[in-house]
C-alpha positions in Angstrom: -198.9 82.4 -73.7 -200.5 79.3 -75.1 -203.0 77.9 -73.0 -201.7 74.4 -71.9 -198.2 76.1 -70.7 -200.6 77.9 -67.9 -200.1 76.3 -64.7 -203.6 73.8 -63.9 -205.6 74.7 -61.0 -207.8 71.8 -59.3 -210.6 72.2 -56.9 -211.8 69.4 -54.7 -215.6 70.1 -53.8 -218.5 71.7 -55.9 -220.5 73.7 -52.3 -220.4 77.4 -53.1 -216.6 77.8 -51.6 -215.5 75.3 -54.7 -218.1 76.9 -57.4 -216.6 80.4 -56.1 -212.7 79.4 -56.4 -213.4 78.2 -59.7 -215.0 80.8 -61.0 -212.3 83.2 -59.5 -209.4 80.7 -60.7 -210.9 80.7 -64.3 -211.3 84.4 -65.0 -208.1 85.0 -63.8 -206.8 83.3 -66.7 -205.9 79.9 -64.8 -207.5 76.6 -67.1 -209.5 75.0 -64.1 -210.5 71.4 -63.5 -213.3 70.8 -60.3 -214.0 67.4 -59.2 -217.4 67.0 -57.2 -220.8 65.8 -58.2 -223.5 68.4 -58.5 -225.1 69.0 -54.9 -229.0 68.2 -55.4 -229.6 67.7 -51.7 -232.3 69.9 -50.7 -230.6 72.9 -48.4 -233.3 75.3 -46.4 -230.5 77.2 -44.5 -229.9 80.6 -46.2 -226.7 82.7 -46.1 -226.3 86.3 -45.0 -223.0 87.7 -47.6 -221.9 91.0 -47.0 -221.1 93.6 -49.4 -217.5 92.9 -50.0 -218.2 89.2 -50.9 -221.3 90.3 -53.0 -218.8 92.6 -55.0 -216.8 89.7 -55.4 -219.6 87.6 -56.9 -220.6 90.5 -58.7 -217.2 90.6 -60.6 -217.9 87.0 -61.6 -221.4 87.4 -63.0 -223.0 85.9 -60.3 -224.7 88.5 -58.4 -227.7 89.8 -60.8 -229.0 86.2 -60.7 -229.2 86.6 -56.7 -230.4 89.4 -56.1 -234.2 89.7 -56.9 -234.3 86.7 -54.3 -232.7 88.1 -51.5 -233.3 90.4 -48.7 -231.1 93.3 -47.9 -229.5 93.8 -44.4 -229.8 97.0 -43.2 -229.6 97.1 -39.4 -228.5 94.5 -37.4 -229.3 93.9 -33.4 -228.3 92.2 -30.7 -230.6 91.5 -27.5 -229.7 90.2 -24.4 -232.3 87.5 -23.6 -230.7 85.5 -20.7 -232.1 86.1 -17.7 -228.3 86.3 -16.0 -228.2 89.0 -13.1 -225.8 91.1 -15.5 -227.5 91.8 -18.8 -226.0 93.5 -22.0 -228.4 96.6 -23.5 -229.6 96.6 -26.8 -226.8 97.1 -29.5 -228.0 98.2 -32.5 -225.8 98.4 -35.8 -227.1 100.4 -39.0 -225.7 100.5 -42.3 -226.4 104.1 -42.6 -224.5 104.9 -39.6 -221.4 104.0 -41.9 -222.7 105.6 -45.1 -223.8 102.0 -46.5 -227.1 101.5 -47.9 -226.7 97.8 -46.7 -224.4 95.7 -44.6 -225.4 93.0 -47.1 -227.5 90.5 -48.9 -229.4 87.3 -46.8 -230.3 85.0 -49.5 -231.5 81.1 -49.9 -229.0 78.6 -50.2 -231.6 76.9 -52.8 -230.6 80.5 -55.0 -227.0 80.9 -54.4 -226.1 77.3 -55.4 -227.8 76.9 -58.4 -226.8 80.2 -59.4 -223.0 79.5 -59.0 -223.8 75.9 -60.6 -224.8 77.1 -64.0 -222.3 79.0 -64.5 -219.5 77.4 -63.3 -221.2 74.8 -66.1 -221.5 77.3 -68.8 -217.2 79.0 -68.4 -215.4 77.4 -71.7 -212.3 78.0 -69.1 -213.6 74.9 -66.6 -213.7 71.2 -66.8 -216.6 69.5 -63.9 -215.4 66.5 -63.2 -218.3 64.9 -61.5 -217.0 62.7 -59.5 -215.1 62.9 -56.1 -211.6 62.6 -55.4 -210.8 59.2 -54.1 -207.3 59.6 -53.5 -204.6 62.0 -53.6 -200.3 61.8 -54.2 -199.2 65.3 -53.5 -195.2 65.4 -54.6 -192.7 68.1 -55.0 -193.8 69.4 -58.4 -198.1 68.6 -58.5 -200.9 67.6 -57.0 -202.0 64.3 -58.1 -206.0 63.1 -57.8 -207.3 59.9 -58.7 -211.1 60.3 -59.0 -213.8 57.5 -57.6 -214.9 57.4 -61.9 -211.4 56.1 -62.9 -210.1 59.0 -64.1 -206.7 61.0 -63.2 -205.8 65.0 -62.7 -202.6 66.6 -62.4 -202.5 70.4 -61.3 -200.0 72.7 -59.6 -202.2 73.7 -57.2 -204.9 71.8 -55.2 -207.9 74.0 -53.8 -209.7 71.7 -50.4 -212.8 73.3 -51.0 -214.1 69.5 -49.7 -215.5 70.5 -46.2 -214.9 70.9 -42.5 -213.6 66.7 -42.3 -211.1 67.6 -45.7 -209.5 64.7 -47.3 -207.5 67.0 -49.3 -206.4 68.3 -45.8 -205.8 65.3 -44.6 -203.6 63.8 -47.2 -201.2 67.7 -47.2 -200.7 66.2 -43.5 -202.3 69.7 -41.9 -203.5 68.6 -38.5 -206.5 70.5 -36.7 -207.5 72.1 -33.8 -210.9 71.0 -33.1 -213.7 71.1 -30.5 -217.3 70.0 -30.4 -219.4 72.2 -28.8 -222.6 71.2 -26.4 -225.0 73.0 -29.3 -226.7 72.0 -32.2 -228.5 74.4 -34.5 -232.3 74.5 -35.9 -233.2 76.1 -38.6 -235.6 77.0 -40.7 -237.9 79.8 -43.0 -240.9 81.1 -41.5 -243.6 83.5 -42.5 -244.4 86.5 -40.0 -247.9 89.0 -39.9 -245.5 92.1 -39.3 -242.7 93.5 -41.8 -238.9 93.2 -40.8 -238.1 96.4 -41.9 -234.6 94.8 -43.3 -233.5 94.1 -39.8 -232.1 91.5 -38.6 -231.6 90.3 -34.6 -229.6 87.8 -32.9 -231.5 87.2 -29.3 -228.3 86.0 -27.0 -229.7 83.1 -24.9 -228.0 80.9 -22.6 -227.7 78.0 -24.9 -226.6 80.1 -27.8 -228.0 83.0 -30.5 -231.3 82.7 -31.7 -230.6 84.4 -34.8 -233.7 86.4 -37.3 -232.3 87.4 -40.9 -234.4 88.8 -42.9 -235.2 87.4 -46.5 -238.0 89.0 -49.2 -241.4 89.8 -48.1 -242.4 88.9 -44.5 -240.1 86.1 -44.4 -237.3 85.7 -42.1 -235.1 82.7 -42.0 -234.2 81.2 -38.4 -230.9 80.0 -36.7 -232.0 78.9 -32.9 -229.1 77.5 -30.8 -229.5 74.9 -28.1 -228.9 72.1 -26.7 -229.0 68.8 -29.2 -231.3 67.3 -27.4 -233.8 70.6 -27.4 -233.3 70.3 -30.8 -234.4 67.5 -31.5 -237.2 68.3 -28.7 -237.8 71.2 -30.9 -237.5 69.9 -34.8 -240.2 67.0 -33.5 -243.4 69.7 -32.3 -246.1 69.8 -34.7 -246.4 73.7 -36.7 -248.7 75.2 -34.4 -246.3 74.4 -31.4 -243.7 74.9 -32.6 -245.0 78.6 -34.3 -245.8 79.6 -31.1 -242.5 79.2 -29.4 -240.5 81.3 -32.0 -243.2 83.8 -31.4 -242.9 84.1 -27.8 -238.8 83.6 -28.1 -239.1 86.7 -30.3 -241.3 88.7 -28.1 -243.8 88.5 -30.8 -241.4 91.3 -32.8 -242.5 90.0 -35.9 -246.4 89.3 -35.1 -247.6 86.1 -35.9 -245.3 83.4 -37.0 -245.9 80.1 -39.1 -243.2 78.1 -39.7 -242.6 76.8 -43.2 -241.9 72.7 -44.0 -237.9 71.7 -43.6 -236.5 71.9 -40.5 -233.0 70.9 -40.3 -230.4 70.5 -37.0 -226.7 71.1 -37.2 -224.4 69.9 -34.3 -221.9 72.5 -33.7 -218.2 72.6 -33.2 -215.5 74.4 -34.0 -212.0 73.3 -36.5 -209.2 75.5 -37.1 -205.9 73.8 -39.4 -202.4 74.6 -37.8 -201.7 75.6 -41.1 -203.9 76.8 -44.0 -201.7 75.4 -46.9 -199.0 72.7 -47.7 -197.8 70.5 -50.1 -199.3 71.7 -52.7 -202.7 71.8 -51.5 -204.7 75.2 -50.0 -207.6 75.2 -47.5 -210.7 77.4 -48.3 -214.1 77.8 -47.1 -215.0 74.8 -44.3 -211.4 72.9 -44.9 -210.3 76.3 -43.8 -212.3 77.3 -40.4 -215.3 76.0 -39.2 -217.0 78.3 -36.2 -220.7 78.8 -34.4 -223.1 80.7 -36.6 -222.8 84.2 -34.8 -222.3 87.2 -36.9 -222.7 86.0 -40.4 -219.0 84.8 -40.7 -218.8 82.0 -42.6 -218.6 82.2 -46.4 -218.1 85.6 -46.0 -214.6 84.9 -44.7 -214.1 81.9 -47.4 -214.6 84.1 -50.3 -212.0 86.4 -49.1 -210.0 83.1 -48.6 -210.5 82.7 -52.3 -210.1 86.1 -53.3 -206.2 86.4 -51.7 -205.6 83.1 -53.3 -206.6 83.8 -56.2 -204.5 87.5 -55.8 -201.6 85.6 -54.6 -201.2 82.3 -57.2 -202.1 85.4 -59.9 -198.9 87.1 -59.0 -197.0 83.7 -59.1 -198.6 82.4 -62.2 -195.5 80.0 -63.5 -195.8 77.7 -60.2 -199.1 78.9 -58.3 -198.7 75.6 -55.8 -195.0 76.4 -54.7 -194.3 76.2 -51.5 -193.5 79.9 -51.1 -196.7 81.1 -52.9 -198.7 78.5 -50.3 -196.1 80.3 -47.8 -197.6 83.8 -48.5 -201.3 82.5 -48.7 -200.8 81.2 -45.4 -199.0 84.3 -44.0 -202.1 86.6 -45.5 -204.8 84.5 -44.3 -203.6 83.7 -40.3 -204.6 86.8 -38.7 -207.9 87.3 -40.7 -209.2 83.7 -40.0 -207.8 83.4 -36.2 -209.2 86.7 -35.8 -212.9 85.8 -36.4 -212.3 82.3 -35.3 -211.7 83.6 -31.7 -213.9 86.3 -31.4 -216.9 84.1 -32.5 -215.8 81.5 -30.4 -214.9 83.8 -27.2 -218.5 85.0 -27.6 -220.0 81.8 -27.6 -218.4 80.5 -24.9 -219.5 84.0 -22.8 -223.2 83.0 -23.4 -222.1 79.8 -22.6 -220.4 80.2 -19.3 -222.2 80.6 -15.8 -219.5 82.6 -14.3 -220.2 86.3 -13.5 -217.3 87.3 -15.2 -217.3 86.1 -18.8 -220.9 87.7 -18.3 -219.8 91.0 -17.1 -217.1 91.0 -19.9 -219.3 90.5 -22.4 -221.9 93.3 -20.9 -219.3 95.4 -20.1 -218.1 94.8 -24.4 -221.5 94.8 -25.5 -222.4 97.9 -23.4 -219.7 100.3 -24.5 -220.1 99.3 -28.2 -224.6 100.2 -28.0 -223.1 103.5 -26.5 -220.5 105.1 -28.4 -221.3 105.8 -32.0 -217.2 106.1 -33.2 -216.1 102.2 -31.7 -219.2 101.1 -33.1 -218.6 102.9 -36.7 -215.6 100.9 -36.0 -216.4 97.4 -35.4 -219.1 97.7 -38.1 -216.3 99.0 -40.9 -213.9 96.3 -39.6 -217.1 93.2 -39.3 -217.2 94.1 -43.2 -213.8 94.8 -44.5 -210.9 93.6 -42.4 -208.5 96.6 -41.8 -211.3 99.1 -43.1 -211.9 100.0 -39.4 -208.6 100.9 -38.9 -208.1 103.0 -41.5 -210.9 105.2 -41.3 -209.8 105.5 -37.5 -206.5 106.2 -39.0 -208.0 108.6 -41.5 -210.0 110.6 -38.5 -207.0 110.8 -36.4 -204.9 112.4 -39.2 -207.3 115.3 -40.5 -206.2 118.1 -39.2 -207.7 120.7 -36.4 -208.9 124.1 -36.6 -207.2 126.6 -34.4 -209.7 128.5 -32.6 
């Protein structure tokens, strides 16, 4: 098939959901136009990508570049550190436990970026437009952009890869679900006297997770959630001060802490689409779901949002932006995003919530799962590959038993 006859594939927004859906769109074959300029903003926040979406960015050549800067994950904790009457024990999750090496890599934002940058840059199979998409006609047959540098785009099939406030959202007509939450999120990098043994621990607090991930040498990156104006309290204390208070939040787990320069605050909130694809145009990444930062969720679920796009406009290559391939996208992805949506935002509001029993629920949840090895196998299988947990309970269930 000659090149041009292949249907085009545009994606609105250049973070790493775009750079990813390119990448995926282009080595499936699919010429690929990205409008966006390069992001040069400084970004201190890291990301935690587990070993399903690191396979993915190993198929696209993106994962040697990554790894000598990142940290493996190989045990994951949660501690109860409200000081409610009823308190969860310790839950700890290890790789091993599930014959990984690793639940996954936790790596700088600063890496991954630039990484995915170059070589979305470098792939003879993608035009960068670098320039935003000023405004968009989406008809029965394409997806029309007009760029803010003059210039015009047709494709069969718009990607929002443009964010959690999506204008390529906006002009499909998907409405939203959204909520702002009574949070805001610091973080930052800091250096600790005592190694981290590859473990990382989310401290459940009233206000939210404080959340330690591991990254290469005694160096842990930070997620601390409170209230915005604790925060800002917080982002405004002088090293020393502000040191100090991680090390005590942390029970001094890690020995000595100095905080590195960049701090940065997040408000939180929460956006789910009533619909995750439509008139030609379909949501990944932020424009897709936007939750609290509790269990390393995030990008994790917008590459697989990419990856079943990418399956599905692959198996419906003549029209890949017709409204029954956006039909089946939307079918695959509902249960996977509400699925993580609601659980991430059921457990925030627990922590959230004075009454006794959202607490004892999520004791009660947190307290069977520390004790028994199989649910925990489970949820661990399931956190990394939807539908992975299920089959291997599946799998147990069917092996046969030995007559004594």
């Amino acid at each position: 098939m000659e090149h041009q006859e292949i249907a085009r594939i545009l994606i609105a927004g250049t973070g790493p959901a775009g750079l990813i859906a390119a990448l995926g769109f282009a080595d499936a074959g699919f010429p690929v136009t990205i409008a966006g300029p390069e992001v040069s903003a400084p970004d201190g926040r890291t990301t935690a990508l587990m070993t399903p979406a690191l396979k993915v960015l190993e198929r696209l050549g993106v994962f040697q570049d990554i790894v000598p800067k990142a940290a493996p994950l190989k045990v994951m904790r949660i501690v109860d550190a409200t000081g409610r009457l009823i308190r969860s024990p310790v839950v700890t999750f290890r790789a091993s436990e599930i014959d990984e090496e690793q639940f996954g890599l936790n790596m700088p934002n600063s890496v991954l970026g630039p990484a995915l940058a170059g070589k979305v840059a470098a792939h003879s199979g993608i035009e960068w437009r670098r320039s935003m998409v000023k405004a968009w006609h989406l008809g029965g047959d394409k997806a029309h952009a007009a760029l803010a540098d003059g210039s015009e785009i047709d494709a069969s099939l718009a990607v929002a890869a443009d964010g959690r406030l999506s204008p390529a959202r906006e002009a499909a007509g998907i409405s939203t679900a959204a909520r702002a939450y009574p949070q805001a999120a610091l973080v930052l990098n800091f250096g600790h006297s005592r190694e981290h043994g590859f473990t990382s621990t989310e401290f459940h607090t009233e206000t939210g997770p404080f959340t330690q991930v591991p990254l290469p040498g005694n160096r842990s990156s930070l997620v601390w959630v409170v209230k915005p104006e604790t925060a800002r309290e917080l982002a405004a204390l002088d090293d020393a001060t502000l040191s100090l208070r991680i090390e005590r939040k942390m029970q001094s787990m890690l020995g000595r802490v100095i905080v590195e320069p960049g701090r940065q605050i997040y408000p939180l909130s929460t956006v789910t689409p009533l619909r995750f694809a439509a008139r030609r145009v379909a949501l990944v990444g932020e424009a897709a779901h936007v939750f609290p930062p509790i269990g390393a969720q995030g990008l994790n679920l917008g590459i697989r949002d990419i990856d079943d796009l990418v399956g599905i406009a692959t198996e419906n290559r003549g029209d890949p932006g017709a409204a029954e391939t956006l039909a089946a996208y939307d079918f695959k992805r509902r249960p996977d995003i509400l699925a993580r949506s609601s659980a991430v935002n059921l457990l925030n509001v627990s922590l959230l919530s004075d009454m006794l029993p959202a607490q004892m629920a999520r004791g009660v949840g947190l307290g069977v799962l520390g004790g028994f090895a199989p649910l925990r196998a489970f949820f661990m299988r399931e956190g990394l590959r939807p539908g992975s947990g299920f089959a291997a309970l599946a799998g147990g269930l069917r092996k046969p038993t030995r007559q004594r």
